[in-house]
mmCIF file of the C-alpha atoms, coordinates in Angstrom:
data_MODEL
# 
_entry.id   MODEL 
# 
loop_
_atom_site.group_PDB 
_atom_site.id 
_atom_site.type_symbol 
_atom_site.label_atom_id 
_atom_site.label_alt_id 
_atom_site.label_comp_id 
_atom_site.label_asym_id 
_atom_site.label_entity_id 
_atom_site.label_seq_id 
_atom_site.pdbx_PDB_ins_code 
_atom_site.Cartn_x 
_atom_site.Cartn_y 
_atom_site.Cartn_z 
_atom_site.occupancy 
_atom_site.B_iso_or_equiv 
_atom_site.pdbx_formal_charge 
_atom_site.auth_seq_id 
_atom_site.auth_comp_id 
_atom_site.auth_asym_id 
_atom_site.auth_atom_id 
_atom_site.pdbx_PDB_model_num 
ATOM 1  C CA . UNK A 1 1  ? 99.325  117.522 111.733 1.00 0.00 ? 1  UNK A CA 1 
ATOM 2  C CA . UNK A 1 2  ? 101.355 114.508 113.094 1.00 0.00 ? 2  UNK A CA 1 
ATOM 3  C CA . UNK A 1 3  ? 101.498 111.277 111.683 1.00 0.00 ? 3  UNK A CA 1 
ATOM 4  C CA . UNK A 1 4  ? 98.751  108.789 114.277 1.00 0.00 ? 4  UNK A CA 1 
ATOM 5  C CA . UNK A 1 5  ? 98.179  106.121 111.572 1.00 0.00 ? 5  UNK A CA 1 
ATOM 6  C CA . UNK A 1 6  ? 99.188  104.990 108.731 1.00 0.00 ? 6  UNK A CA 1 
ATOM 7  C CA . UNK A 1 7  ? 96.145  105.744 106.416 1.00 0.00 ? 7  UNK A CA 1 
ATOM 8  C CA . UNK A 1 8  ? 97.277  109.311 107.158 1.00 0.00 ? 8  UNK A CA 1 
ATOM 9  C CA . UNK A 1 9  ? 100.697 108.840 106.339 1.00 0.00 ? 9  UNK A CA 1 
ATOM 10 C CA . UNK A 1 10 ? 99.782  111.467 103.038 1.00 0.00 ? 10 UNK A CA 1 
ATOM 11 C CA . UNK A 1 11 ? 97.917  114.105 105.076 1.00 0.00 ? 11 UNK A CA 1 
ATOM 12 C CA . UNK A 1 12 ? 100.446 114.673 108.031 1.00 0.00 ? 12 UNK A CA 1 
ATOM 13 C CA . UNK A 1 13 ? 102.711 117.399 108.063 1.00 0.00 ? 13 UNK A CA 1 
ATOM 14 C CA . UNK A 1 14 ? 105.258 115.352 110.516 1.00 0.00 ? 14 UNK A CA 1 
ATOM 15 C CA . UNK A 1 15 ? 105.715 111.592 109.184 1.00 0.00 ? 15 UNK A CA 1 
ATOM 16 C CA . UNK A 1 16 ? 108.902 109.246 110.099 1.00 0.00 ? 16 UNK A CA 1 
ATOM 17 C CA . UNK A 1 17 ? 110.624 110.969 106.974 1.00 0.00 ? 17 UNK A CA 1 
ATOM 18 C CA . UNK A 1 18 ? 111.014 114.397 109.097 1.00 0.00 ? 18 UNK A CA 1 
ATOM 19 C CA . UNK A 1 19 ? 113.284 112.758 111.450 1.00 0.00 ? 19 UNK A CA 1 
ATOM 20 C CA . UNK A 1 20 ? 115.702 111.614 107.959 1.00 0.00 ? 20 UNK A CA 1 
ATOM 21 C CA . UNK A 1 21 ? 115.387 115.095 106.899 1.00 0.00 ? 21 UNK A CA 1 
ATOM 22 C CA . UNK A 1 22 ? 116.228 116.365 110.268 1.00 0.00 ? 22 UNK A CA 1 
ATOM 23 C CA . UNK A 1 23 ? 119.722 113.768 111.054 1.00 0.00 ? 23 UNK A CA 1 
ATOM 24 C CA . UNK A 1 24 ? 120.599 114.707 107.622 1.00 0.00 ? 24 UNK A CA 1 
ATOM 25 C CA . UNK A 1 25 ? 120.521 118.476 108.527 1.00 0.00 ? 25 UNK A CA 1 
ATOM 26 C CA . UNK A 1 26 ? 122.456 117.884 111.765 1.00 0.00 ? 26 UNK A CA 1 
ATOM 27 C CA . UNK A 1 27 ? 124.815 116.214 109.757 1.00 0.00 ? 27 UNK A CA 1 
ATOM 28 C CA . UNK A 1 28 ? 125.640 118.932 107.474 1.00 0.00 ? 28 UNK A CA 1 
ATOM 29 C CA . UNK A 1 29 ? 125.665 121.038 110.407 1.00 0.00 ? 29 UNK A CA 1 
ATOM 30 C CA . UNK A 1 30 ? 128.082 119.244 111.897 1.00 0.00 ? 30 UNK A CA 1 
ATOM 31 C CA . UNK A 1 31 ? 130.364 118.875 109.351 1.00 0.00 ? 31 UNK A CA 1 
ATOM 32 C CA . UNK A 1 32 ? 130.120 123.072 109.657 1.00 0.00 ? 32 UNK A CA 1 
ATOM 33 C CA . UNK A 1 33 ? 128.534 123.045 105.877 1.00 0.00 ? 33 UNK A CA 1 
ATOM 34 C CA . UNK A 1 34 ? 126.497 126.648 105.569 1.00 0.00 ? 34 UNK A CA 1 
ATOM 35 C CA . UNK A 1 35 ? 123.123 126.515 105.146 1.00 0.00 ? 35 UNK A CA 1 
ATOM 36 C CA . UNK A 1 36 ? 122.685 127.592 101.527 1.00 0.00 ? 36 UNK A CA 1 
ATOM 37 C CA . UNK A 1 37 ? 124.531 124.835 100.389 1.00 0.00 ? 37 UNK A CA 1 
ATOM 38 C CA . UNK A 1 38 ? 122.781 122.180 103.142 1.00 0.00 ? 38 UNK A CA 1 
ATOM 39 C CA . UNK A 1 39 ? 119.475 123.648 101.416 1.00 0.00 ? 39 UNK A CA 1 
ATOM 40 C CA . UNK A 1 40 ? 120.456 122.869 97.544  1.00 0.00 ? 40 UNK A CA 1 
ATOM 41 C CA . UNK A 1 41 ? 121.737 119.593 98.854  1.00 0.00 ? 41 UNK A CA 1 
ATOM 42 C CA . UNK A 1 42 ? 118.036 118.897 99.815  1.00 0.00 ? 42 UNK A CA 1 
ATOM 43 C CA . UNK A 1 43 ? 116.627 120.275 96.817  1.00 0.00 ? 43 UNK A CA 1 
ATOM 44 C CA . UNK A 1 44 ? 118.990 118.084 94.913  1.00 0.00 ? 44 UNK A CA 1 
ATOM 45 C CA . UNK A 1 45 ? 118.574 115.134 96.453  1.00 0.00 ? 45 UNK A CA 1 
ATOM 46 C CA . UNK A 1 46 ? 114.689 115.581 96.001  1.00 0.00 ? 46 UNK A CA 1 
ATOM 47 C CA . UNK A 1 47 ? 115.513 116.021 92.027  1.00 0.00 ? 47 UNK A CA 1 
ATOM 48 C CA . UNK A 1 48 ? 117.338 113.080 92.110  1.00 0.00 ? 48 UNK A CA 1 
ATOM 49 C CA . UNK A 1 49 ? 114.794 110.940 93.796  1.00 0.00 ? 49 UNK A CA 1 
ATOM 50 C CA . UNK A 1 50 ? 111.958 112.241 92.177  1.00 0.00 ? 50 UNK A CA 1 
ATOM 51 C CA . UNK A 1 51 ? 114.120 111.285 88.579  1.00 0.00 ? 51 UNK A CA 1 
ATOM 52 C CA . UNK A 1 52 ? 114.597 107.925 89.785  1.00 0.00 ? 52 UNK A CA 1 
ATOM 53 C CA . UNK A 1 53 ? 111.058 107.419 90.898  1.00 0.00 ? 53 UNK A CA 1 
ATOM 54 C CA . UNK A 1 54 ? 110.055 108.389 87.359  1.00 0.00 ? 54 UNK A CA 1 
ATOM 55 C CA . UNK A 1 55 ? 108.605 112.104 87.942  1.00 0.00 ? 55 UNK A CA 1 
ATOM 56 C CA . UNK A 1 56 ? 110.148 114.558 86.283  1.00 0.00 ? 56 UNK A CA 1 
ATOM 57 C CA . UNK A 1 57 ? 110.788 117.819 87.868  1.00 0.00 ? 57 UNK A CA 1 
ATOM 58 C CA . UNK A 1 58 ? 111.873 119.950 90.442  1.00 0.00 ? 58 UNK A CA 1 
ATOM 59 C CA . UNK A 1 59 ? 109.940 118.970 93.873  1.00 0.00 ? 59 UNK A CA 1 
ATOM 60 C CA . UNK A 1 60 ? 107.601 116.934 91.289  1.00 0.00 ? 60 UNK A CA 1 
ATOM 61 C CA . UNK A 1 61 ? 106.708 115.057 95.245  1.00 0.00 ? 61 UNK A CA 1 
ATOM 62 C CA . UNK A 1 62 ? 104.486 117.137 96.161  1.00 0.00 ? 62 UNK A CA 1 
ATOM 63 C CA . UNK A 1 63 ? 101.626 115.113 94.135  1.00 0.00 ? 63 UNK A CA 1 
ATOM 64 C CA . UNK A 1 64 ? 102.873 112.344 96.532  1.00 0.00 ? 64 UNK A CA 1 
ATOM 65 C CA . UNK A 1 65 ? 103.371 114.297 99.472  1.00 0.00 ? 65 UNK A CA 1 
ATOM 66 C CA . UNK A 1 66 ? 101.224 117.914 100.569 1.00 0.00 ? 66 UNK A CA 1 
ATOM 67 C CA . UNK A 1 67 ? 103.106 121.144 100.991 1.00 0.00 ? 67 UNK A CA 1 
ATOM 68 C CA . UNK A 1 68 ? 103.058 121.202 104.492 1.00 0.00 ? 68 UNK A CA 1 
ATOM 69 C CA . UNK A 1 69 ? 105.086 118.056 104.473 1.00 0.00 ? 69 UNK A CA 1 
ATOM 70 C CA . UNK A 1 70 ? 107.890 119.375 102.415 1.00 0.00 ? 70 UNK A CA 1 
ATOM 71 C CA . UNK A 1 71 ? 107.847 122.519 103.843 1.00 0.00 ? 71 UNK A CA 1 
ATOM 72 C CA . UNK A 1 72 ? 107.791 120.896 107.836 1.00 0.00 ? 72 UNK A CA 1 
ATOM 73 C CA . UNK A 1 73 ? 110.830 118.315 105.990 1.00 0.00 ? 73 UNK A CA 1 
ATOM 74 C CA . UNK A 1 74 ? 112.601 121.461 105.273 1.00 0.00 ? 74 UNK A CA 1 
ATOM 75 C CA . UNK A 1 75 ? 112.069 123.354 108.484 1.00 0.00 ? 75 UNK A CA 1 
ATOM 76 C CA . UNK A 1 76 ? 113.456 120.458 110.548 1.00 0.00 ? 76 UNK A CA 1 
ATOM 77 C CA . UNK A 1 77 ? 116.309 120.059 108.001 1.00 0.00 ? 77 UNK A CA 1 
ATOM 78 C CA . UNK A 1 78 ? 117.437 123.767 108.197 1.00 0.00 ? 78 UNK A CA 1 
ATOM 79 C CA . UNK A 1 79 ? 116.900 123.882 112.399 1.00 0.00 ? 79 UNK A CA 1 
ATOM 80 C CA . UNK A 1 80 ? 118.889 119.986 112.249 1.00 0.00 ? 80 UNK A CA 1 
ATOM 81 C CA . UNK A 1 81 ? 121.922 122.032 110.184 1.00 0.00 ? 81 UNK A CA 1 
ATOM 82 C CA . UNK A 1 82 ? 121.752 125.060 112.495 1.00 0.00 ? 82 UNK A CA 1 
ATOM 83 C CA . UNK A 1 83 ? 121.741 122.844 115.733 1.00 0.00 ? 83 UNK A CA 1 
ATOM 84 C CA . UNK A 1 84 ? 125.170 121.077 114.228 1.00 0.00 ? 84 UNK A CA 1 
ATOM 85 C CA . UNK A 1 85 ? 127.335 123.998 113.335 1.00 0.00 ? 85 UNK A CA 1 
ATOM 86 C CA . UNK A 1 86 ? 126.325 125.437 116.975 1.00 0.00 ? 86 UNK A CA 1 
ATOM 87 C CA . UNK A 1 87 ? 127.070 122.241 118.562 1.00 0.00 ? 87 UNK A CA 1 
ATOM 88 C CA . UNK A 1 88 ? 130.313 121.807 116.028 1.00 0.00 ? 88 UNK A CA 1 
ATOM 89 C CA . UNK A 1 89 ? 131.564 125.311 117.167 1.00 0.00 ? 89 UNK A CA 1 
ATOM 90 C CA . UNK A 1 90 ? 134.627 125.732 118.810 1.00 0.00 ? 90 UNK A CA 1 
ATOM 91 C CA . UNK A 1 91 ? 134.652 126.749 122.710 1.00 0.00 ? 91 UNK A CA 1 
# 
């Protein structure tokens, strides 16, 4: 389930990337963005990435990475926005 060792960097749901996806949450949270748009920002920015790394395709990743993964990346990215707009809100 979490990343131990490299060789297993493809089978763990929790790798180093699920802290980026997690900051960049908070971020958006922070910057009081909602989180429908926070969530088509990730889905965007995997389109991009997976155009640039010559897949083609919506989430086209998941070859690279298992479903758990993506789905973990999102979890922590949608808790990271939700912890920023709390922590962003006004006393």
């Amino acid at each position: 389930m979490i990343l131990v060792a490299k060789h297993k960097y493809d089978k763990a749901a929790i790798d180093p990337w699920s802290a980026v996806s997690f900051g960049s949450g908070l971020a958006t949270g922070l910057n009081d963005m909602s989180i429908g748009k926070a969530v088509v920002i990730l889905a965007l920015s995997d389109f991009v990435f997976s155009m640039l790394g010559g897949k083609r395709g919506l989430f086209s990743s998941l070859e690279d990475e298992p479903l758990e993964n993506k789905a973990m990346d999102v979890v922590l990215y949608c808790y990271g926005n939700t912890l920023g707009r709390k922590w962003a809100e006004k006393p």
